[in-house]
FINURO-460196 format. One line per 2 residues: for each residue x, y, z of N, C-alpha, C. Coordinates in nm, 2 decimals. Layout:
// residues N
X Y Z X Y Z X Y Z  ...
***
This chain:
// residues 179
12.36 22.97 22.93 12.27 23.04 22.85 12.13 22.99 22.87  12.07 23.07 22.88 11.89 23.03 22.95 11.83 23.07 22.81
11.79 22.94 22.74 11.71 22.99 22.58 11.55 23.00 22.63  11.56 23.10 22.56 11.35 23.18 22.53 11.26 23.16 22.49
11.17 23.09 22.56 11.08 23.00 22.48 10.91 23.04 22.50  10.89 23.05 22.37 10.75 23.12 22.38 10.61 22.92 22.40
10.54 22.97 22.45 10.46 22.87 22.58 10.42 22.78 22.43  10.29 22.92 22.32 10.25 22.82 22.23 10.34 22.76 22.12
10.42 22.76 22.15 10.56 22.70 22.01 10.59 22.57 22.10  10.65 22.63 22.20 10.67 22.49 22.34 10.56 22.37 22.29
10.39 22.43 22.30 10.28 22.27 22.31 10.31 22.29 22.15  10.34 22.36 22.06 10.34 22.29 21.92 10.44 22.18 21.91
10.53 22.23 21.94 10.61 22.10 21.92 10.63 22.04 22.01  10.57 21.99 22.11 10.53 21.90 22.19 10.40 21.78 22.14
10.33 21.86 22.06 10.21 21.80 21.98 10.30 21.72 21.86  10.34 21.77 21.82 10.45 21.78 21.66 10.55 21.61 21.70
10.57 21.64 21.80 10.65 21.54 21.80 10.64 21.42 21.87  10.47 21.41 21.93 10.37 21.33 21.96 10.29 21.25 21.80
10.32 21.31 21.70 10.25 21.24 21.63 10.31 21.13 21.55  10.30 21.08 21.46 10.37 20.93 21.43 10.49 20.99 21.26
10.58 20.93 21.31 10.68 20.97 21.18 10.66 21.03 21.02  10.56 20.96 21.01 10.51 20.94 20.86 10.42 21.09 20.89
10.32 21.08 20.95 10.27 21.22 20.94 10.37 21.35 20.98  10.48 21.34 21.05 10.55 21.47 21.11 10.59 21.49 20.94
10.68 21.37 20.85 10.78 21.41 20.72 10.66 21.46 20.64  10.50 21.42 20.63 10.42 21.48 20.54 10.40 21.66 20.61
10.40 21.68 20.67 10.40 21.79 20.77 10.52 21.89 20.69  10.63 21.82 20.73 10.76 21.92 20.74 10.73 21.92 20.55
10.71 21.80 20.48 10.71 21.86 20.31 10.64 21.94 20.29  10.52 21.97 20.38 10.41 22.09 20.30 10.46 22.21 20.36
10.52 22.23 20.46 10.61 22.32 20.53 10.74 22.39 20.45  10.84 22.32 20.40 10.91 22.37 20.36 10.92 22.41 20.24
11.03 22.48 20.16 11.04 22.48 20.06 11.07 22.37 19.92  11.01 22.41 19.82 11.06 22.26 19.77 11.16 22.36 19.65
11.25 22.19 19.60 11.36 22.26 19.51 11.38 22.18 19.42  11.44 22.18 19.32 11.45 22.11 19.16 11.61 22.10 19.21
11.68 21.99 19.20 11.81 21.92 19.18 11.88 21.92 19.07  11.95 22.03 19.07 12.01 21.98 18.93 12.18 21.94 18.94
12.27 21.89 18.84 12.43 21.88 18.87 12.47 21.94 18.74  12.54 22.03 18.75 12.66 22.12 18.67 12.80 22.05 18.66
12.85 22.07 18.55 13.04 22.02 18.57 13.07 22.18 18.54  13.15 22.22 18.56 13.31 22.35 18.49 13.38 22.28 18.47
13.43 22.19 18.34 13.55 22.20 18.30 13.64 22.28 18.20  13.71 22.27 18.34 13.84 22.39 18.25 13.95 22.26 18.18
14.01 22.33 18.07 14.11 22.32 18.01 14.23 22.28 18.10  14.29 22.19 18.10 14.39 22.17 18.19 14.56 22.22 18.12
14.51 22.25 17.99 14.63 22.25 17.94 14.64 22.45 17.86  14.57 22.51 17.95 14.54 22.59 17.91 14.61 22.75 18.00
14.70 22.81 17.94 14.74 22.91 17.99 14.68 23.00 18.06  14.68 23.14 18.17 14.60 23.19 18.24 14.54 23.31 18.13
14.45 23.31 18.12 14.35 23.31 18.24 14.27 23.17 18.23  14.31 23.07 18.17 14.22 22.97 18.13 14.10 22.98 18.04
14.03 22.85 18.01 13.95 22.81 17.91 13.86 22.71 17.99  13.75 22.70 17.94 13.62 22.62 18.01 13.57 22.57 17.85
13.51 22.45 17.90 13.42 22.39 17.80 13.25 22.45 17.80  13.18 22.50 17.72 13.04 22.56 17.69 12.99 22.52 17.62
12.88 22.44 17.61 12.76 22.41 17.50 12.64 22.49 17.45  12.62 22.48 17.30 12.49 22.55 17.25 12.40 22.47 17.23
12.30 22.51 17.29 12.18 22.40 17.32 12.02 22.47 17.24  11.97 22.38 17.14 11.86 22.44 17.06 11.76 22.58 17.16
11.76 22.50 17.32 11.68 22.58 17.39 11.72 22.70 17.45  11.81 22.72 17.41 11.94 22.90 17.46 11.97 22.95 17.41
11.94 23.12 17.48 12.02 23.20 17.37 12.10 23.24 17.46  12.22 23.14 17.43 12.32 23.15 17.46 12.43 23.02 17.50
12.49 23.02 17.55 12.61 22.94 17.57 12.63 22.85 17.71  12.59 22.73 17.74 12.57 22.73 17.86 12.68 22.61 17.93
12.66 22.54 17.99 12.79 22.44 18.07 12.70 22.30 18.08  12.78 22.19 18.07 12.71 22.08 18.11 12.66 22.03 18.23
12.53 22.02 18.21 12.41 22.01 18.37 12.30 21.92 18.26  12.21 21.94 18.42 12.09 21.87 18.40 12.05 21.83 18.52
11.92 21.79 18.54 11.84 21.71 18.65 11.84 21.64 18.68  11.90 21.60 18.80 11.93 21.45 18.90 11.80 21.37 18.89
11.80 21.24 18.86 11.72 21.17 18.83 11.69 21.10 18.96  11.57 21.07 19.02 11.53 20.99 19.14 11.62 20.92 19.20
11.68 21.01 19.32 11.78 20.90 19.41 11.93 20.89 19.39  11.94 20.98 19.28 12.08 20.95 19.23 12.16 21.06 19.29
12.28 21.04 19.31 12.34 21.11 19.40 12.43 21.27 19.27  12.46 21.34 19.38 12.50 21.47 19.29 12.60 21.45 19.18
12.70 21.39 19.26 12.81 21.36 19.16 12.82 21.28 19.06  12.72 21.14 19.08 12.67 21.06 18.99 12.64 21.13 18.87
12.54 21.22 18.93 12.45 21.31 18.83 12.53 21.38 18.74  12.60 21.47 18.77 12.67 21.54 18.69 12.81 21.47 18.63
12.82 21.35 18.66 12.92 21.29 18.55 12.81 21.25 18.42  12.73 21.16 18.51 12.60 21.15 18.40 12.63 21.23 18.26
12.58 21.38 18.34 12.57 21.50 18.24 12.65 21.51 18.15  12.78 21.51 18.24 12.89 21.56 18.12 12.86 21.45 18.04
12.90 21.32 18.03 12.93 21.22 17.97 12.79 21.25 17.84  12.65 21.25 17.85 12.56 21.28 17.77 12.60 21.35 17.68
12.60 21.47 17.74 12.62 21.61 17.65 12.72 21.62 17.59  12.85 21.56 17.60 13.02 21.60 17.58 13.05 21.51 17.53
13.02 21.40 17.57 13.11 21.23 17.52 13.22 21.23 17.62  13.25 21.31 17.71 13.34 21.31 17.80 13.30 21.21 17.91
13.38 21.09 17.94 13.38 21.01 18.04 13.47 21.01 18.13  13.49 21.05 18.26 13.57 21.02 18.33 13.54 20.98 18.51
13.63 20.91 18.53 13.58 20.85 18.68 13.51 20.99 18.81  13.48 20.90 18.88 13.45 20.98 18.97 13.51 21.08 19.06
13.59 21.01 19.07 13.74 21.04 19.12 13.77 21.22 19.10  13.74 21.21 18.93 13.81 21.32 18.88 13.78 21.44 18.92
13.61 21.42 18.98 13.53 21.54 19.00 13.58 21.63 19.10  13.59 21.76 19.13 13.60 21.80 19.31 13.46 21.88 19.27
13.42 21.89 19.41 13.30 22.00 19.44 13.35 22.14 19.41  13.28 22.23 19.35 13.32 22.36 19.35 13.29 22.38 19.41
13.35 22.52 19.50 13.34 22.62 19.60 13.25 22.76 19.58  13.12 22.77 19.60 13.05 22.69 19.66 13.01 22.54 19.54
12.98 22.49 19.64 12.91 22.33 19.60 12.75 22.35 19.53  12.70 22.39 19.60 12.52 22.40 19.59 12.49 22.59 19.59
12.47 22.57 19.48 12.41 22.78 19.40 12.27 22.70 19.47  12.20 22.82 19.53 12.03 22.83 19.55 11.99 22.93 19.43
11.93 22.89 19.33 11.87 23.00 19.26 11.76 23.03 19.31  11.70 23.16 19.26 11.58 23.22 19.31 11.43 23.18 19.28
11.48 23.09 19.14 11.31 23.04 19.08 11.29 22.91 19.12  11.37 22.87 19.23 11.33 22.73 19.29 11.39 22.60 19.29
11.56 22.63 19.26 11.61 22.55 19.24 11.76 22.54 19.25  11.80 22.45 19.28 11.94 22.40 19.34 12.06 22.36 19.25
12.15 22.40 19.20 12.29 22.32 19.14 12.39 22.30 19.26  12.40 22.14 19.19 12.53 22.14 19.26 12.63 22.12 19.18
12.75 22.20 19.22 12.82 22.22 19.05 12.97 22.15 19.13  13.03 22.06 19.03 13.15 22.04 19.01 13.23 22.08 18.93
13.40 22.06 18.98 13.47 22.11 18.80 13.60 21.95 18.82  13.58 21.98 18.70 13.71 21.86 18.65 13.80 21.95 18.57
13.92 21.91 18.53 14.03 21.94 18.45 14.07 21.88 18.32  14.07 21.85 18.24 14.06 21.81 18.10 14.16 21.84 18.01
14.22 21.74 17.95 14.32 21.78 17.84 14.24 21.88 17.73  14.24 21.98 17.67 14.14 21.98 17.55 14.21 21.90 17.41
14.30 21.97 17.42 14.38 21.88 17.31 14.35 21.71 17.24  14.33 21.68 17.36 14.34 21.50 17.32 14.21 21.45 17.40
14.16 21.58 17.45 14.00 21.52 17.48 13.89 21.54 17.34  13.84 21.42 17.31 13.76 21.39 17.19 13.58 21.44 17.29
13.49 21.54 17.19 13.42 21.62 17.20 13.29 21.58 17.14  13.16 21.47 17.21 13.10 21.41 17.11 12.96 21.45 17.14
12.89 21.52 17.03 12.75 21.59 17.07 12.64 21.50 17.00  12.54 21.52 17.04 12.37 21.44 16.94 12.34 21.49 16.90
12.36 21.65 16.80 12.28 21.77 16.78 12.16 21.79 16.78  12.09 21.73 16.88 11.96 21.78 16.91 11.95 21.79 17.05
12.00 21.77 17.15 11.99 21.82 17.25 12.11 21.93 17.31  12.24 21.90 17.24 12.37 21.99 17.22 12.36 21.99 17.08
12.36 22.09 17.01 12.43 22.16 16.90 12.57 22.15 16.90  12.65 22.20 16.99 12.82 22.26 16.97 12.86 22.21 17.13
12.95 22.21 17.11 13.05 22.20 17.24 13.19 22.28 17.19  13.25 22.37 17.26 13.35 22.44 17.25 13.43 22.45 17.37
13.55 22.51 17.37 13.58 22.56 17.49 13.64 22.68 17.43  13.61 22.77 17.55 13.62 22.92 17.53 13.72 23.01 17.63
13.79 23.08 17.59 13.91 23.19 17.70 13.81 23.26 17.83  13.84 23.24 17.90 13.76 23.27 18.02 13.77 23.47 18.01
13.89 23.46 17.92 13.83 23.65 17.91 13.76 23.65 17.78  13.74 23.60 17.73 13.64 23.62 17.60 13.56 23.48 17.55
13.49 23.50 17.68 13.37 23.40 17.67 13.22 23.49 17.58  13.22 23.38 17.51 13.07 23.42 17.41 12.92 23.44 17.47
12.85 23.47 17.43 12.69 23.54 17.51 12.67 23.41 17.57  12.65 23.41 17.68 12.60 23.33 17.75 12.44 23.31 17.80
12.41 23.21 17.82 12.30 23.22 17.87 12.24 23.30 18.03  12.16 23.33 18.04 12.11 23.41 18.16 12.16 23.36 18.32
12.07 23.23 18.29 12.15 23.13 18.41 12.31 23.10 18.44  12.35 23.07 18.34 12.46 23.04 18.32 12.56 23.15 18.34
12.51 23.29 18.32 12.61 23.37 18.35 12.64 23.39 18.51  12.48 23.41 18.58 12.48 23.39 18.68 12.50 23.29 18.81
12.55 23.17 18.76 12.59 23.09 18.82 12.75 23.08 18.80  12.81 23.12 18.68 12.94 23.16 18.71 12.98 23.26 18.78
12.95 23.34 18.81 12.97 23.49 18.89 12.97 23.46 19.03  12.95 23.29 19.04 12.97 23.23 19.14 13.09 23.21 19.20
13.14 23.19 19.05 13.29 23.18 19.07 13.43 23.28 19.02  13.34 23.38 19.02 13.39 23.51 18.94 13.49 23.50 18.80
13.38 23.42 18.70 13.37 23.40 18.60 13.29 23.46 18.51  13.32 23.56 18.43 13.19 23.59 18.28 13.12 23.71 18.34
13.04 23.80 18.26 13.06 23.90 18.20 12.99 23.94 18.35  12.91 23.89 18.45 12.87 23.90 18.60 12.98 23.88 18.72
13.08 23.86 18.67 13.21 23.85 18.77 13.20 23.99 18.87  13.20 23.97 18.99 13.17 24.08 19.10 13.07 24.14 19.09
12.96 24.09 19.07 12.84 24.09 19.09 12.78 24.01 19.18  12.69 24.01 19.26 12.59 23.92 19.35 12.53 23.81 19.24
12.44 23.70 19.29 12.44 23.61 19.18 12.29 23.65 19.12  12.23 23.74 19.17 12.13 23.75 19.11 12.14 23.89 18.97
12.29 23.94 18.97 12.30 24.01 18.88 12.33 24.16 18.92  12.34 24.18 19.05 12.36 24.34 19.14 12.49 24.36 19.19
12.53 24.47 19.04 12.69 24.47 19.12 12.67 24.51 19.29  12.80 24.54 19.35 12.81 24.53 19.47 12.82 24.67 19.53
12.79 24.70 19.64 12.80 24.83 19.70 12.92 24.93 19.65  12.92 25.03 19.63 13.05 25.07 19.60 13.08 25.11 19.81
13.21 25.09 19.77 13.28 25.11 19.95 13.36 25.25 19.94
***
């Protein structure tokens, strides 16, 4: 295969990659996109008949119902992060171990920003549920067919997983072609 190379792209990055490290990475930052990190958990109910149950928090700042997340703090790695979260918001502690990556791993949202979402499995029963009422209000878990108003975000990042009232929809909220 003979690749196609236009002459001025050729001396750009020829120039580009003549210059010294530190200036190419300030380069490529002002270049690309930038994005806000955040880590999500889904935990579902492990002891929970189908269609299943997920844990949802009400948070002073939503109207609506949302999942435990938050913003990766400087350096910290995804999964770190979102045990972090749960543990904050839930009182739920559990090793690392427990987490798997959801399928997908990392949602791109459109206003500039990245989840990487995990799910764990959880007793509800004999999992103890501990909030600070001012940053969580409620912690619940809810029937995955009669999940409560959710928040905007949050609906749309389950429909990721064809979850909640956006299930077979695109994630930005457009059901899908009819075929």
């Amino acid at each position: 295969m003979t690749p196609r190379r236009s002459p001025a792209r050729a001396v750009g990055y020829k120039i580009f990659y003549r210059l010294p490290l530190g200036v190419r990475r300030q380069l490529v930052r002002l270049a690309v996109p930038k994005y806000i990190v955040g880590a999500v958990t889904l935990v579902h109910d492990a002891e929970a008949a189908a269609p299943g149950r997920i844990l949802l928090l009400r948070q002073p700042s939503n109207r609506g119902w949302t999942l435990p997340a938050g913003l990766l703090q400087r350096r910290e790695e995804p999964l770190v992060g979102a045990a972090r979260e749960l543990h904050e918001e839930t009182g739920i502690k559990l090793p690392l171990t427990e987490f798997r990556p959801a399928l997908p791993n990392a949602v791109v949202h459109l206003k500039g920003w990245v989840d990487m979402v995990f799910e764990v499995h959880v007793p509800a029963s004999t999992t103890e549920l501990v909030v600070d009422g001012a940053e969580v209000l409620e912690a619940a878990w809810h029937p995955l067919d009669e999940l409560p108003r959710l928040s905007t975000a949050t609906a749309r990042l389950l429909a990721n997983y064809r979850i909640g009232p956006l299930a077979g929809t695109d994630p930005a909220g457009t059901p899908p072609p009819a075929s």
